[in-house]
DRENBA-803864 format. One line per 4 residues: number of its first residue (from 1); their letters; for each residue x, y, z of N, C-alpha, C. Coordinates in nm, 2 decimals, padded with zeros to 4 digits. Each point is the difference from the previous one (the first is absolute). Layout:
<gufis>
NUM> a> X:Y:Z:X:Y:Z:X:Y:Z ~ ...
</gufis>
This chain:
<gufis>
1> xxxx> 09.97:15.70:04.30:00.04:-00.07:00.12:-00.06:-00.14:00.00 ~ 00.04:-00.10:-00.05:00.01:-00.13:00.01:00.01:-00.05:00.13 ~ 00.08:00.00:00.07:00.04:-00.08:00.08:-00.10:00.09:00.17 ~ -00.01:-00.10:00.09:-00.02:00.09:00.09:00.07:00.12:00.08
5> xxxx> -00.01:00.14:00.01:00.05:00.09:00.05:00.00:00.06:00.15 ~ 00.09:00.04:00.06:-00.01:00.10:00.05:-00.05:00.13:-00.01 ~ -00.05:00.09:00.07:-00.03:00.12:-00.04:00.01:00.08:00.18 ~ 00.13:00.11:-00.09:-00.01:00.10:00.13:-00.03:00.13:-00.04
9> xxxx> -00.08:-00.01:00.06:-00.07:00.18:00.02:00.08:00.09:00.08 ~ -00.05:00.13:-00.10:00.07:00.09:-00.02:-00.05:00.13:-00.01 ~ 00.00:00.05:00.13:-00.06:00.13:00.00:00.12:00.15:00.10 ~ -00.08:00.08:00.02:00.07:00.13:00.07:00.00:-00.06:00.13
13> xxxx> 00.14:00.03:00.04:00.04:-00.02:00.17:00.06:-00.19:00.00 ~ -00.01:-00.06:-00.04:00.00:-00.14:-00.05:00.16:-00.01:00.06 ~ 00.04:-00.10:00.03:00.10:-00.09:00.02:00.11:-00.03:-00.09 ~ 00.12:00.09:-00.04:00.06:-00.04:-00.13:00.09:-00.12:00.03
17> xxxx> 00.04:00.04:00.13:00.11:-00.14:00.02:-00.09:-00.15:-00.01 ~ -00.12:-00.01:00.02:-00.01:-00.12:00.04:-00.06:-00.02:-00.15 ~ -00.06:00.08:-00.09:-00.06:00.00:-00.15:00.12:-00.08:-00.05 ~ 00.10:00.14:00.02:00.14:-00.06:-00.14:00.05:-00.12:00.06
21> xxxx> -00.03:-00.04:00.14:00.11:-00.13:00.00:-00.12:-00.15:-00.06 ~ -00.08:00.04:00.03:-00.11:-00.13:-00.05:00.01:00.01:-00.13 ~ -00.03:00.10:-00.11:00.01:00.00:-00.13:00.12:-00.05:-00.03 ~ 00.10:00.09:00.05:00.17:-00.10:-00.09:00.04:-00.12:00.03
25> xxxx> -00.05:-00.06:00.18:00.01:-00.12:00.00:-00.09:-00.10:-00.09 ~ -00.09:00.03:00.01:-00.08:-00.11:-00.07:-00.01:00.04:-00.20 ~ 00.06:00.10:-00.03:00.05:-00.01:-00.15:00.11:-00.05:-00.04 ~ 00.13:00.04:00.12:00.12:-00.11:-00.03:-00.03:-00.15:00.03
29> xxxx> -00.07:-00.07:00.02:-00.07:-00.15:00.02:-00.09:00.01:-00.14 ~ -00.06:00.11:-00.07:-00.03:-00.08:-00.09:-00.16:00.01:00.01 ~ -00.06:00.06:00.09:-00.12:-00.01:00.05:-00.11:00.08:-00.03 ~ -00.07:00.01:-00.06:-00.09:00.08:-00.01:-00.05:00.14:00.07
33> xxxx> 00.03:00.07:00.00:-00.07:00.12:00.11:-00.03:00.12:-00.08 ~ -00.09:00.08:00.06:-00.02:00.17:-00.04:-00.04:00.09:00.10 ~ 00.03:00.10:-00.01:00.00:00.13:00.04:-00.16:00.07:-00.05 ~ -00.11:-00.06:00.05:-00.12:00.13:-00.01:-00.02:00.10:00.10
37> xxxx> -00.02:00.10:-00.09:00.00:00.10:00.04:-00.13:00.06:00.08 ~ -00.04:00.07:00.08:-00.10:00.02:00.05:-00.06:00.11:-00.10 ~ 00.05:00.08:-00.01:-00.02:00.14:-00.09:00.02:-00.02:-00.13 ~ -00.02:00.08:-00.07:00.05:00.00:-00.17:00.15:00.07:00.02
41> xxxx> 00.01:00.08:00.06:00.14:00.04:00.00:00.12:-00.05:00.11 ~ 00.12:00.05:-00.05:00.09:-00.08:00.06:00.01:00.06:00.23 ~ 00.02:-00.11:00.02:-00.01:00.06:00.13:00.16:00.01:00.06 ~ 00.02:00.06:00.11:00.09:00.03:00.10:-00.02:-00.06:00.13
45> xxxx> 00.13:-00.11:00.03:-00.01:-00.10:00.10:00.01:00.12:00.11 ~ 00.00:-00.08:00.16:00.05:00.05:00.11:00.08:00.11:00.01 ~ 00.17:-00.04:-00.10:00.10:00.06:00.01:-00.01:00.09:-00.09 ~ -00.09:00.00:-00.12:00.00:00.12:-00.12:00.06:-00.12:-00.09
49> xxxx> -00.01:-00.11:-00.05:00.03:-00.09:-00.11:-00.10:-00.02:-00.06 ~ -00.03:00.02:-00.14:-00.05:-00.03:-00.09:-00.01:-00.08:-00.08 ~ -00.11:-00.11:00.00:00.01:-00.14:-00.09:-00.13:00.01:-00.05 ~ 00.06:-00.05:-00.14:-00.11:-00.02:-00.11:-00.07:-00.10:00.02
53> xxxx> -00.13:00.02:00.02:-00.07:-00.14:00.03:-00.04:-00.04:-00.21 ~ 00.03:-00.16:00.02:-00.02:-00.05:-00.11:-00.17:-00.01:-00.05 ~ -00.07:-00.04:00.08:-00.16:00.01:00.00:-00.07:00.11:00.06 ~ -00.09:00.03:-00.04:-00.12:00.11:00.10:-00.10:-00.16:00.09
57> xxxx> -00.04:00.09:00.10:-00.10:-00.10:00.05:-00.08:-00.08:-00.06 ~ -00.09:00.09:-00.08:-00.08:-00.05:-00.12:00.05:-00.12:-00.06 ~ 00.15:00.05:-00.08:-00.01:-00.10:-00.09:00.04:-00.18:00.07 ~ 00.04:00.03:00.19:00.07:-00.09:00.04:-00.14:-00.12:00.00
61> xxxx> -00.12:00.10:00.06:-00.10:-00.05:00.02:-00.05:-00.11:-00.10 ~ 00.04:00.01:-00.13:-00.02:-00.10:-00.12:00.05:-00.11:00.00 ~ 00.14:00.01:00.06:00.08:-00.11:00.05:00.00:-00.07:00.16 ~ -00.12:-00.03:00.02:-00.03:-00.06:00.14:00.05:-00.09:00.01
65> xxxx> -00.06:-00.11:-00.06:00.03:-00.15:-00.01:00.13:-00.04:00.01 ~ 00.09:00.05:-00.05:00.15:-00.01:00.04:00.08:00.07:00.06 ~ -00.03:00.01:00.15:00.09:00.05:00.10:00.02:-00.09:00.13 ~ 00.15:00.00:00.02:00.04:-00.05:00.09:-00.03:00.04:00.11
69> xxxx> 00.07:00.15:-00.01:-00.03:00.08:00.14:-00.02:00.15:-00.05 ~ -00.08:00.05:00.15:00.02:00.16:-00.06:00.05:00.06:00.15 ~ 00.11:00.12:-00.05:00.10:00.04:00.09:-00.06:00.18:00.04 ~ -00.01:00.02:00.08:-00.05:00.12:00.04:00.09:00.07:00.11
73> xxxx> 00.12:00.08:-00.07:00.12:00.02:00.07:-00.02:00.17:00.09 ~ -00.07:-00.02:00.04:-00.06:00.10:00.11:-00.02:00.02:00.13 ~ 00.00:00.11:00.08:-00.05:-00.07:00.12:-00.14:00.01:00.05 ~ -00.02:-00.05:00.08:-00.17:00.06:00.03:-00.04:00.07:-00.02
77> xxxx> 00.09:00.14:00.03:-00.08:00.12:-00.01:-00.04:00.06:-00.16 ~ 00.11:-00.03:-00.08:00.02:00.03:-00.14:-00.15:-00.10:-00.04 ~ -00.02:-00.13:00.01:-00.09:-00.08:-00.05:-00.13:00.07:00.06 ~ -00.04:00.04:00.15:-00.07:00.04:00.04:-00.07:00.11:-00.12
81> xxxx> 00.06:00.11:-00.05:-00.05:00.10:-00.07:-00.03:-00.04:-00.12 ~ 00.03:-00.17:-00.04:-00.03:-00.03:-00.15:-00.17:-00.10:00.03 ~ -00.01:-00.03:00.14:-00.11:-00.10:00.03:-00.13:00.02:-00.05 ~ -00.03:00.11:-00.04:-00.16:00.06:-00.07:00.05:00.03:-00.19
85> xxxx> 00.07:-00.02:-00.03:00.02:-00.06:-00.19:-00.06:-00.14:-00.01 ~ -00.12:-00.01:-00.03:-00.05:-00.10:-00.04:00.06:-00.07:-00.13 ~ 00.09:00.04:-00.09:00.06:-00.08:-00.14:00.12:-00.08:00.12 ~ 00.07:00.03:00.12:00.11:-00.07:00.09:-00.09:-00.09:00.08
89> xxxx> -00.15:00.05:00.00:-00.07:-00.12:00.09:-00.01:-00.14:-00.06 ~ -00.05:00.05:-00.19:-00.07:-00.11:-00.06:00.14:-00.06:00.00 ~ 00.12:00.04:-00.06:00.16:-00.04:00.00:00.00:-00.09:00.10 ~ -00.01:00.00:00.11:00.05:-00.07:00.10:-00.07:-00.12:00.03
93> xxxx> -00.16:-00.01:-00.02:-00.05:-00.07:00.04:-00.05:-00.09:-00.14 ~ 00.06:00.04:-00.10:-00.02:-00.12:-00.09:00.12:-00.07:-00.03 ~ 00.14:00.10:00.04:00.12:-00.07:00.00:00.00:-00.11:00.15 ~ -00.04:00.01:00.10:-00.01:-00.06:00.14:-00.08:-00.15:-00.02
97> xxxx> -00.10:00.04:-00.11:-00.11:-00.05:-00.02:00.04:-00.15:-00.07 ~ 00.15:-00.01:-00.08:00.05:-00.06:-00.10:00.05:-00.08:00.12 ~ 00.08:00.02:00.09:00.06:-00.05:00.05:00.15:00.06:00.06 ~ 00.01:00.13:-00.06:00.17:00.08:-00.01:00.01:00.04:00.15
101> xxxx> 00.15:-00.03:00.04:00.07:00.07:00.10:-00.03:00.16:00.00 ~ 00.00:00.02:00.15:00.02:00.14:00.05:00.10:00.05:00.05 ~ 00.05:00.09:-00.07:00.15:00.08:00.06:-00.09:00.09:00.08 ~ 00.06:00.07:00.15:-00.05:00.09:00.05:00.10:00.06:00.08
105> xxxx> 00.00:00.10:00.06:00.09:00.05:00.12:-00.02:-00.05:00.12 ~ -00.05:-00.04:00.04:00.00:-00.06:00.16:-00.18:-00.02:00.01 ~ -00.06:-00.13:00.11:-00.13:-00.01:00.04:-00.08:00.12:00.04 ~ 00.05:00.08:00.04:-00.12:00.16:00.00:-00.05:00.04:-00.14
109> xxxx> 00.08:-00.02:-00.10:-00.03:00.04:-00.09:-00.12:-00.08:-00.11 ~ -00.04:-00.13:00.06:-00.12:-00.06:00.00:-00.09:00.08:00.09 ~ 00.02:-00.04:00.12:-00.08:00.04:00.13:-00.07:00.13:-00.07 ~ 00.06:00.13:-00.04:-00.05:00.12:-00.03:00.01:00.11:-00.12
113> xxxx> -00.06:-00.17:-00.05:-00.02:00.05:-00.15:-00.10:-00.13:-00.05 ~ -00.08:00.04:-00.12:-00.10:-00.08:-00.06:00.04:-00.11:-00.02 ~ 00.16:-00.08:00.00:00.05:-00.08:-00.02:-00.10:-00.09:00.09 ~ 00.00:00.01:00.13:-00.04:-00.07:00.11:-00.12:-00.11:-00.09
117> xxxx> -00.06:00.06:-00.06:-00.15:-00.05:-00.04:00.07:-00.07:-00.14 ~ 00.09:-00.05:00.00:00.02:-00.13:-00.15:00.13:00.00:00.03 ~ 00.05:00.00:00.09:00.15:-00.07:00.03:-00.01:-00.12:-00.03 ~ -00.13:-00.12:00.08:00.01:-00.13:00.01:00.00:-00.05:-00.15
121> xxxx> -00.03:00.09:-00.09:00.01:-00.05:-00.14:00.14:-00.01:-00.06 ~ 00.09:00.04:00.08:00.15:-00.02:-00.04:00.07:-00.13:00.01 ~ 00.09:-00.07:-00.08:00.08:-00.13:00.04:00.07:00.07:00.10 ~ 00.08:00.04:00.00:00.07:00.05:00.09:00.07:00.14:00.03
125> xxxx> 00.02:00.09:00.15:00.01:00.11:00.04:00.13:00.01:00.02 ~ 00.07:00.08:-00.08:00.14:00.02:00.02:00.03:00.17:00.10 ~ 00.05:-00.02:00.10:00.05:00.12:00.04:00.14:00.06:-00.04 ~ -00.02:00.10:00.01:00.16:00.07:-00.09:00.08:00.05:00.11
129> xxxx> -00.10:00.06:00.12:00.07:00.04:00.11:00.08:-00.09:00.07 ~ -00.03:-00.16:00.01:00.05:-00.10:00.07:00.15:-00.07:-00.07 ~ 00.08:00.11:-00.10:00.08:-00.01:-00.03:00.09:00.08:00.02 ~ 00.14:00.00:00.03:00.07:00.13:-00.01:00.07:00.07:-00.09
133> xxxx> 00.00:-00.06:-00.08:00.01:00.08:-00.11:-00.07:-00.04:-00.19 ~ -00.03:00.11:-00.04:-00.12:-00.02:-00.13:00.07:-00.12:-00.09 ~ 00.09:-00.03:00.02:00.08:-00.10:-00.09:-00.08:-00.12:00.03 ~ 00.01:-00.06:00.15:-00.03:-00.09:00.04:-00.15:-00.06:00.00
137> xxxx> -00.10:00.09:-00.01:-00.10:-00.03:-00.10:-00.06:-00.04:-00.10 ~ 00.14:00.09:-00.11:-00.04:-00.02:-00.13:00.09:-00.16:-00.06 ~ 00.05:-00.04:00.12:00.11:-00.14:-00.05:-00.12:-00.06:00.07 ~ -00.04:00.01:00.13:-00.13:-00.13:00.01:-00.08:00.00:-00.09
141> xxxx> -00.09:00.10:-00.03:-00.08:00.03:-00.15:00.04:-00.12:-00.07 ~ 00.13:00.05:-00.06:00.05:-00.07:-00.12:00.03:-00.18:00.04 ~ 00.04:-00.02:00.09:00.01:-00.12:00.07:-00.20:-00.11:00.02 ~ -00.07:00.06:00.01:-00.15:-00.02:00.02:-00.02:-00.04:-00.18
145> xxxx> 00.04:00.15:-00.06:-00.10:-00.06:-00.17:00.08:-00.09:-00.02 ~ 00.14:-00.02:-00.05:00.08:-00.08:-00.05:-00.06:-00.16:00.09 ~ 00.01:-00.03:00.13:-00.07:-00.10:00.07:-00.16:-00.03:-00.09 ~ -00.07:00.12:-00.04:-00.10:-00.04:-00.06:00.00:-00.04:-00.11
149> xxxx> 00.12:00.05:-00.07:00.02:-00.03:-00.17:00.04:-00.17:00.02 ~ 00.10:-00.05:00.09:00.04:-00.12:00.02:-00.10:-00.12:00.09 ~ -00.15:00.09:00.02:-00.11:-00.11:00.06:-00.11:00.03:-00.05 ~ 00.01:00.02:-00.12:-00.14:00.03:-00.08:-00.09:-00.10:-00.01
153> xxxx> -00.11:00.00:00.05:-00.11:-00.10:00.01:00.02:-00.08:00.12 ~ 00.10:00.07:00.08:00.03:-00.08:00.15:-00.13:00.07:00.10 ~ -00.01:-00.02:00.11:-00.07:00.03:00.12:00.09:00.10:00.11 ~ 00.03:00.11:-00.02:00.04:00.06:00.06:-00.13:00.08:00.15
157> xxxx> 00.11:00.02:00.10:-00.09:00.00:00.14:-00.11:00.15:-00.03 ~ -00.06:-00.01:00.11:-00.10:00.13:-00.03:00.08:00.13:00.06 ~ -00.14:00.07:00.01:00.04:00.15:00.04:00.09:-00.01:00.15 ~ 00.07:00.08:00.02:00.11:00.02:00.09:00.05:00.17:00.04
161> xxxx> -00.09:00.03:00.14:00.01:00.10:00.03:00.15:00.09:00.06 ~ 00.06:-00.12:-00.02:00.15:00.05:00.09:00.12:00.05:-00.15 ~ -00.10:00.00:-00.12:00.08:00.03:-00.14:00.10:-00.07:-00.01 ~ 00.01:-00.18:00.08:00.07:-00.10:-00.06:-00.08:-00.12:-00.05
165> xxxx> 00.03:-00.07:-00.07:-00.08:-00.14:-00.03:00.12:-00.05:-00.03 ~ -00.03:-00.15:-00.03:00.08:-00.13:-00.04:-00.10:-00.09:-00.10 ~ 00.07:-00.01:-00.11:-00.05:-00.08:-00.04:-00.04:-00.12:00.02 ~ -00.03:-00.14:-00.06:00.00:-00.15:00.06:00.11:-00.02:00.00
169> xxxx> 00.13:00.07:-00.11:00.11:-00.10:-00.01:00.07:00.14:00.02 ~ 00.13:-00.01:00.06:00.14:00.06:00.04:00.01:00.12:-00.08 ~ -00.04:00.13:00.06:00.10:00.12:-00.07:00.06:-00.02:-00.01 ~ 00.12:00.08:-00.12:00.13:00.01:-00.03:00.08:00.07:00.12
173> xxxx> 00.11:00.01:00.00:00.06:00.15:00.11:00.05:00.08:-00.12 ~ -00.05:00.07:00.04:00.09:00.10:-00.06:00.09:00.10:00.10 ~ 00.12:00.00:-00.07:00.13:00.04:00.15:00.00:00.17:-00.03 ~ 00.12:00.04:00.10:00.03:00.16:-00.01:-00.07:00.06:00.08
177> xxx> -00.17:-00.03:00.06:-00.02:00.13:00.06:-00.09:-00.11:00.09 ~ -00.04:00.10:00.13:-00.11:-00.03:00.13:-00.09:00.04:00.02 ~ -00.14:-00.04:00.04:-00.08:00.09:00.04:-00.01:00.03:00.17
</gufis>
């Protein structure tokens, strides 16, 4: 992994629509991303879908330094039962620590969960709920890095609790869908 990554986690009960649409959006761009896994074995999303995580935690943990963002396609309650694994604590807070975006389900899911205590270490807090559908996420995602790949060494704005920012200079649009 060269380039900076994504990484969405990937455990039992997990979020497959919103996993698969951020991974295929941001692979058809070209973009770096993985699938770590919580567990050593393969897990079963929400619906009963099965995705191979590319990394174990462990080995994502090696690859700090280059992460964009990290996507936690869950809802509170699913995250809630993962909040006492300390290998997802040190994960989060040295990926937060770099600078990487937070994917999350909605503001409770800070509020009532260990997140609360190193959120402010995120660039910025994406909510997944504040979209209507998992697509439209994974196109802003991809709309954000691509804006980052095209202002590298620019000043982009700080942390942004409403999981929108603007850069200094003009997003792109990207057409076809609303939030």
């Amino acid at each position: 992994m060269q380039n900076p990554t994504t990484f969405v986690l990937w455990g039992d009960q997990f979020e497959e629509d919103i996993a698969v649409n951020v991974v295929t959006m941001l692979r058809a761009q070209g973009l770096s991303v993985a699938i770590v896994g919580m567990t050593a074995r393969n897990c079963a999303g929400k619906h009963g879908i099965i995705l191979h995580p590319d990394l174990t935690l462990s080995t994502a943990l090696t690859h700090i330094t280059k992460i964009d963002c990290v996507a936690l396609p869950c809802t509170t309650t699913v995250l809630t039962l993962l909040d006492n694994d300390p290998r997802l604590q040190r994960f989060l807070h040295a990926a937060l620590q770099t600078g990487a975006r937070l994917l999350v389900h909605q503001p409770r899911t800070i509020l009532e969960t260990s997140l609360r205590d190193i959120v402010h270490l995120a660039k910025e807090i994406i909510y997944f709920a504040n979209y209507n559908e998992p697509i439209g996420v994974a196109q802003d995602l991809v709309q954000k890095l691509i804006v980052r790949e095209n202002t590298a060494g620019k000043n982009m704005t700080g942390h942004n609790m409403t999981g929108h920012s603007v850069p200094e200079s003009s997003l792109p649009v990207v057409g076809g869908w609303e939030r």
